[in-house]
Every structure is written in C-alpha cells, then in structure tokens.
Z-matrix of the N, CA and C atoms (Angstrom, degrees):
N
C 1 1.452
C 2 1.531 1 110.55
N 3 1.646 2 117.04 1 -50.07
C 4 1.435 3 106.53 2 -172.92
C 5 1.829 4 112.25 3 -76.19
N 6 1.520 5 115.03 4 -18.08
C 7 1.125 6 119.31 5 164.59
C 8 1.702 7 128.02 6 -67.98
N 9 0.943 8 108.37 7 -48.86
C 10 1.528 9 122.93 8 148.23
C 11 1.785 10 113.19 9 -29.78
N 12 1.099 11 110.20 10 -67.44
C 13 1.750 12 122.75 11 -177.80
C 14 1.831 13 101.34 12 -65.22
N 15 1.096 14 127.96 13 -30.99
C 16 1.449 15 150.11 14 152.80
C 17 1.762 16 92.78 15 -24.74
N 18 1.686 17 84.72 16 -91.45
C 19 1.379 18 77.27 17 -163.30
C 20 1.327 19 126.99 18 -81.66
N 21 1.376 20 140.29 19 -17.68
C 22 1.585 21 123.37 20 127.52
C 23 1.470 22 140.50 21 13.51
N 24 1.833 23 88.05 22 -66.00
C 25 1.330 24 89.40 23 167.07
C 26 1.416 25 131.56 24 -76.56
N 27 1.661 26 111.85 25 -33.52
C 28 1.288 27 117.72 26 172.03
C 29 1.536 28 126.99 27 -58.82
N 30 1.898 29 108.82 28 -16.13
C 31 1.256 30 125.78 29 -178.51
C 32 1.463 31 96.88 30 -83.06
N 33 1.339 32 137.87 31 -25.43
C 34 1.242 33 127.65 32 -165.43
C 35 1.410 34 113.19 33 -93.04
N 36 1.665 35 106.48 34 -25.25
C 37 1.286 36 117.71 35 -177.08
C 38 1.591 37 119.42 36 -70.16
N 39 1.422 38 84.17 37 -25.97
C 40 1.747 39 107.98 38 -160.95
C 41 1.801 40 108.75 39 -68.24
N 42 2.024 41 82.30 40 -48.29
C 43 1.789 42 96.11 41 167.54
C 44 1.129 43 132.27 42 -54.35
N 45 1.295 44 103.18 43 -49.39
C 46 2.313 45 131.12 44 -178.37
C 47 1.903 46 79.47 45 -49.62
N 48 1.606 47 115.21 46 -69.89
C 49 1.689 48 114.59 47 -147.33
C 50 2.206 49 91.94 48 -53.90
N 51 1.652 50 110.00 49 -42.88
C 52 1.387 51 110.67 50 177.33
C 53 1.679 52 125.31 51 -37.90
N 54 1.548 53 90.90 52 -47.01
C 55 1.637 54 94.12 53 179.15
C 56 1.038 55 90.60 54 -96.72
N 57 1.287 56 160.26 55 -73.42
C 58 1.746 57 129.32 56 -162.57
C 59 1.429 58 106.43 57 -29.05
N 60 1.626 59 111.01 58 -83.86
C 61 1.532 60 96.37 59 -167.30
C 62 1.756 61 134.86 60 -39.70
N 63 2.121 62 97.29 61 -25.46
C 64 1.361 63 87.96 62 170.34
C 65 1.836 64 128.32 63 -52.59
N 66 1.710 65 95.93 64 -43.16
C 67 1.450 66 123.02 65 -178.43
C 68 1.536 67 108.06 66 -39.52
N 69 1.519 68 104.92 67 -59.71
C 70 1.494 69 116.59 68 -172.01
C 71 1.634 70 109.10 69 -63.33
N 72 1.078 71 115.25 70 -56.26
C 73 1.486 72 125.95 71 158.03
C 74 1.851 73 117.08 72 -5.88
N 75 1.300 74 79.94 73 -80.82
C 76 1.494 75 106.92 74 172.27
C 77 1.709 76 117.38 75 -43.12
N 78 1.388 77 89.81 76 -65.05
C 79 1.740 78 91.13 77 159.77
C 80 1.158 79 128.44 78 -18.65
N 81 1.412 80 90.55 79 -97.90
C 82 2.103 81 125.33 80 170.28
C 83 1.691 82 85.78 81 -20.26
N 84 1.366 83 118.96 82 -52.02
C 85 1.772 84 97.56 83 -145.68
C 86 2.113 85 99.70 84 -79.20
N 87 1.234 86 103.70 85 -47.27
C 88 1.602 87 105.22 86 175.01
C 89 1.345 88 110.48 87 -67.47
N 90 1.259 89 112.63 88 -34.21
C 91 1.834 90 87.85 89 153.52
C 92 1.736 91 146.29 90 -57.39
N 93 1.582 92 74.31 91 -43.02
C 94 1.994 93 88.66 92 174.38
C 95 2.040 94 93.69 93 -81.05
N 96 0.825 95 135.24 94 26.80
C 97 1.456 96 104.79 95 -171.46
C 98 1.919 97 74.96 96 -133.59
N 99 0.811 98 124.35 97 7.10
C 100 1.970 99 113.88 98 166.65
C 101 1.440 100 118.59 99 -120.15
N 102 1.243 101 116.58 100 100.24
C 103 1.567 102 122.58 101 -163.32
C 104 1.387 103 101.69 102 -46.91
N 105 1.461 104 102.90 103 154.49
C 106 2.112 105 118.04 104 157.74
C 107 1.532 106 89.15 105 -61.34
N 108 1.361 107 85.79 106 138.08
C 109 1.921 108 105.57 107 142.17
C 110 1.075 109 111.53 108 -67.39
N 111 1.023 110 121.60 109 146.69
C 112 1.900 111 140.22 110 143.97
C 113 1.519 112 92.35 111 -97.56
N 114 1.939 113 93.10 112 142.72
C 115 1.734 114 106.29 113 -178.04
C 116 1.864 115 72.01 114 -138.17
N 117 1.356 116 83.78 115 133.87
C 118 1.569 117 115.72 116 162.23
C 119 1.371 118 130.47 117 -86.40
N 120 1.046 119 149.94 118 126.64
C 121 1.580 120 141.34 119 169.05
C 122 1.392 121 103.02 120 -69.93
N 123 1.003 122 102.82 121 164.50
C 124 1.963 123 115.80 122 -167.05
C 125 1.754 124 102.63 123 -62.00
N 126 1.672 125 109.47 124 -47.35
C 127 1.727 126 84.47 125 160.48
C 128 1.010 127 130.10 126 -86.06
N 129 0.904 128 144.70 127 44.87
C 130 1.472 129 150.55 128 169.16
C 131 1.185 130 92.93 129 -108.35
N 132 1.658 131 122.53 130 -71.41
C 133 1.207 132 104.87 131 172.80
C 134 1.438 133 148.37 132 -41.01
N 135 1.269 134 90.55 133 -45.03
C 136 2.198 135 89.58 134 160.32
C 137 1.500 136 97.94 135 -58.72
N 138 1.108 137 120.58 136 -79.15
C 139 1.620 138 119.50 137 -168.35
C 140 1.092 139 95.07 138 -10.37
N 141 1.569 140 132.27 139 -86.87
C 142 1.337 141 118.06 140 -156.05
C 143 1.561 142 127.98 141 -78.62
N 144 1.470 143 99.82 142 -3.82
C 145 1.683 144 104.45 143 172.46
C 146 1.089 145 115.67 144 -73.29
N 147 1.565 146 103.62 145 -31.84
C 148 2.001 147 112.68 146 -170.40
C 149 2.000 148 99.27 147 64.77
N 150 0.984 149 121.51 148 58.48
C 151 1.379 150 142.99 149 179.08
C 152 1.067 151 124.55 150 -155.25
N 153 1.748 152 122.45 151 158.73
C 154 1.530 153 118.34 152 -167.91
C 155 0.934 154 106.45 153 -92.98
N 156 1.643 155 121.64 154 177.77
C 157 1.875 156 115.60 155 176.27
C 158 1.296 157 107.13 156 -79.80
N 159 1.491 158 126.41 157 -6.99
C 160 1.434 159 118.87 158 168.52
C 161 1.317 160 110.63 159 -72.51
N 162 1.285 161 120.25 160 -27.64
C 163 1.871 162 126.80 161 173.35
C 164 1.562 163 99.74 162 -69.31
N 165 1.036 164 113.03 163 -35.22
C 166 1.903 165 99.31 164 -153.92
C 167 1.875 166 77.43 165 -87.69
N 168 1.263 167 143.80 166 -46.73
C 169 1.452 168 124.02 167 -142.44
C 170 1.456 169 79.53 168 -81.89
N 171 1.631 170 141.60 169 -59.84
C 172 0.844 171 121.98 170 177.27
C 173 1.595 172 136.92 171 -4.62
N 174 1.754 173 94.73 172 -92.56
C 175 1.461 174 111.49 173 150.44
C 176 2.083 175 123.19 174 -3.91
N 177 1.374 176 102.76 175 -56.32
C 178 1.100 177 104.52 176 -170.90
C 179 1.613 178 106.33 177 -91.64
N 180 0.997 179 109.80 178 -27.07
C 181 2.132 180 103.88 179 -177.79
C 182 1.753 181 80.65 180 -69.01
N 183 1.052 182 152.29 181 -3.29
C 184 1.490 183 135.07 182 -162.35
C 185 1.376 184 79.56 183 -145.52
N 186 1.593 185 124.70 184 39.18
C 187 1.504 186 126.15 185 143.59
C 188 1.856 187 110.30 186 24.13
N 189 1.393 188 99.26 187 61.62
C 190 1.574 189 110.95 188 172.53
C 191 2.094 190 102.29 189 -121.57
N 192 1.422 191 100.45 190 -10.72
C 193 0.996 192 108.64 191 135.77
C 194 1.787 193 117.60 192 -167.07
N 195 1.338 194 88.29 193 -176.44
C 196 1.423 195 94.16 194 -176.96
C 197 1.627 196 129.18 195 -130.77
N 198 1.214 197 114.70 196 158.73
C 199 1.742 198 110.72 197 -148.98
C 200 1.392 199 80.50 198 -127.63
N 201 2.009 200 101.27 199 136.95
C 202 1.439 201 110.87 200 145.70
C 203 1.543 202 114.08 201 -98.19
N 204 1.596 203 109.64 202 153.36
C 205 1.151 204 117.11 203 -168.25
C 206 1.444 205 121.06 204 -113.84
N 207 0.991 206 114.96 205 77.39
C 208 1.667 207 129.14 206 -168.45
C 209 1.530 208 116.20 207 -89.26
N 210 1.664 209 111.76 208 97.22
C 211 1.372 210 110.85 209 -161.10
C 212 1.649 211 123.50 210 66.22
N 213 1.219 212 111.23 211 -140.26
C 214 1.662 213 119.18 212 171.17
C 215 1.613 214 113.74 213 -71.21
N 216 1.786 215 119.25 214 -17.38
C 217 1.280 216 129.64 215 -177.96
C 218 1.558 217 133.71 216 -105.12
N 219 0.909 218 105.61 217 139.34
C 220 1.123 219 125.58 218 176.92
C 221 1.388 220 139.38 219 -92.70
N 222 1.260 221 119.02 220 104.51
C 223 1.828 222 127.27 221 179.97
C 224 1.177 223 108.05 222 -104.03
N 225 1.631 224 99.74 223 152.33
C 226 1.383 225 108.70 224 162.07
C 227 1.654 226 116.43 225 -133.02
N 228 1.263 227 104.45 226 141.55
C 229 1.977 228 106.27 227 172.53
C 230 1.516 229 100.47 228 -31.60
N 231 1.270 230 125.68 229 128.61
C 232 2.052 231 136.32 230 123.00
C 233 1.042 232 103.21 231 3.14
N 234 1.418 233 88.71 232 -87.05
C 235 1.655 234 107.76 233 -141.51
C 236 1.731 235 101.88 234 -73.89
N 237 1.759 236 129.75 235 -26.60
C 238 1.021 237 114.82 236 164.41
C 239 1.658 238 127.80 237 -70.94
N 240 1.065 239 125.18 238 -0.95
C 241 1.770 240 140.31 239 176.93
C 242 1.288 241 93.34 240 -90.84
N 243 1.371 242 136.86 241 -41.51
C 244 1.360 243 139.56 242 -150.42
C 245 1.462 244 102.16 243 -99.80
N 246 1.740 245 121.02 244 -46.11
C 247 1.265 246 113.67 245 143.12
C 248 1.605 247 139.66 246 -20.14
N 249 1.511 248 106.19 247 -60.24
C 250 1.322 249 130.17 248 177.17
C 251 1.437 250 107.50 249 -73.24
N 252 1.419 251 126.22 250 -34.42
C 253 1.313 252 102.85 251 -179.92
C 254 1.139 253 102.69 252 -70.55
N 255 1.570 254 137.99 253 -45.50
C 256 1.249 255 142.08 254 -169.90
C 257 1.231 256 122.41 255 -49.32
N 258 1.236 257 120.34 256 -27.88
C 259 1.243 258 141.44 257 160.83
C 260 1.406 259 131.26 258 -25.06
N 261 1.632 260 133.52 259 81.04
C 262 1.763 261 105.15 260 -177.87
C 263 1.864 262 103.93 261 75.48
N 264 0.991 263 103.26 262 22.28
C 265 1.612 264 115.36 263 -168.49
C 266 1.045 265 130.48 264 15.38
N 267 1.553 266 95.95 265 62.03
C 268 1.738 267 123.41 266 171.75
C 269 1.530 268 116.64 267 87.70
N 270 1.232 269 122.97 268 7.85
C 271 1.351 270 134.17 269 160.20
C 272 1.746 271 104.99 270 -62.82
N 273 1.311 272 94.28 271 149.28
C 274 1.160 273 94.86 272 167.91
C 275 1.604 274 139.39 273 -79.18
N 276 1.081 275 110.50 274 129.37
C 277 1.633 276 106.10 275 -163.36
C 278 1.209 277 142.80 276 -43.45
N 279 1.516 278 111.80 277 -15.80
C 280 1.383 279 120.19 278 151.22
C 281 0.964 280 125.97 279 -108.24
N 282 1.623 281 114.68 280 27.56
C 283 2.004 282 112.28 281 -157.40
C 284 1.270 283 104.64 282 45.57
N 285 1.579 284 122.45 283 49.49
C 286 1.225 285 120.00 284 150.42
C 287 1.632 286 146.98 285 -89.69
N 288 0.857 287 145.53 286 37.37
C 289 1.416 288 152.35 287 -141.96
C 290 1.395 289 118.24 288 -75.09
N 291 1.666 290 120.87 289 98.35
C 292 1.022 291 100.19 290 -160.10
C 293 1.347 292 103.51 291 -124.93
C-alpha cells in the first residue's frame, strides 16, 4: 500500500515535470522566433536616412516615426528607419525634403 502511494506520487510528479517542460519549451521557442530590436542614436539615424535633424524631428511630430527618450537621448527602432527608408524608395514620406 505505502509503495503503491510511492509511485502515484512519482507518476504525478513525473507528469507536472512533462507539462512544465512542455510550457518552457514553448516559451524558449516564441521567444527565439521575435527578433531584438536595434535602437539607434539620433546619428545613426540620420546616417542611415541620409537626412537632416530637421527631417528626422519633423518626421516624428507627424509620428511617421517614433523616439524613445532615455535620459538627455534619444533612440529610434532599426527596423522602423529602415522601414521608412524603404518606403516610396527612399523618398521622403510626404515629399518632404528638408
């Protein structure tokens, strides 16, 4: 009887560790399957816009993109600059040239 209840428990434990690791599994994979950002500093960002900082602040009061504000500095998403250049093939998004 107490051997019996033994393994019961070891059967239940065995299951619980089955679905955890499925859980974690699962994790690990939707984690690895959504790239890092890259955040740019404001020259970097011109660098790759080939535009002035009157174009890029522009740009952003007309939320075509958007800036995090970390301390006195300023980043912006990669892939949203890289978006935007792609854009109209690198014209500026409102035929703006400034």
């Amino acid at each position: 009887m107490h051997q019996q209840k033994i393994l019961e428990m070891l059967e239940a434990i065995k299951l619980a560790l089955a679905n955890h690791t499925l859980e974690v599994s699962g994790f690990i994979q939707r984690h690895n399957a959504e790239p890092e950002e890259i955040y740019l500093n404001t020259q970097e960002a011109l660098h790759l816009l080939q535009r002035s900082e009157r174009t890029l602040y522009y740009w952003i009061d007309k939320h075509l993109i958007t800036v995090k504000k970390i301390g006195a500095n300023n980043y912006f998403l990669k892939s949203q600059i890289l978006a935007l250049i792609n854009r109209k093939g690198g014209s500026d998004p409102e035929t703006v040239n400034r």
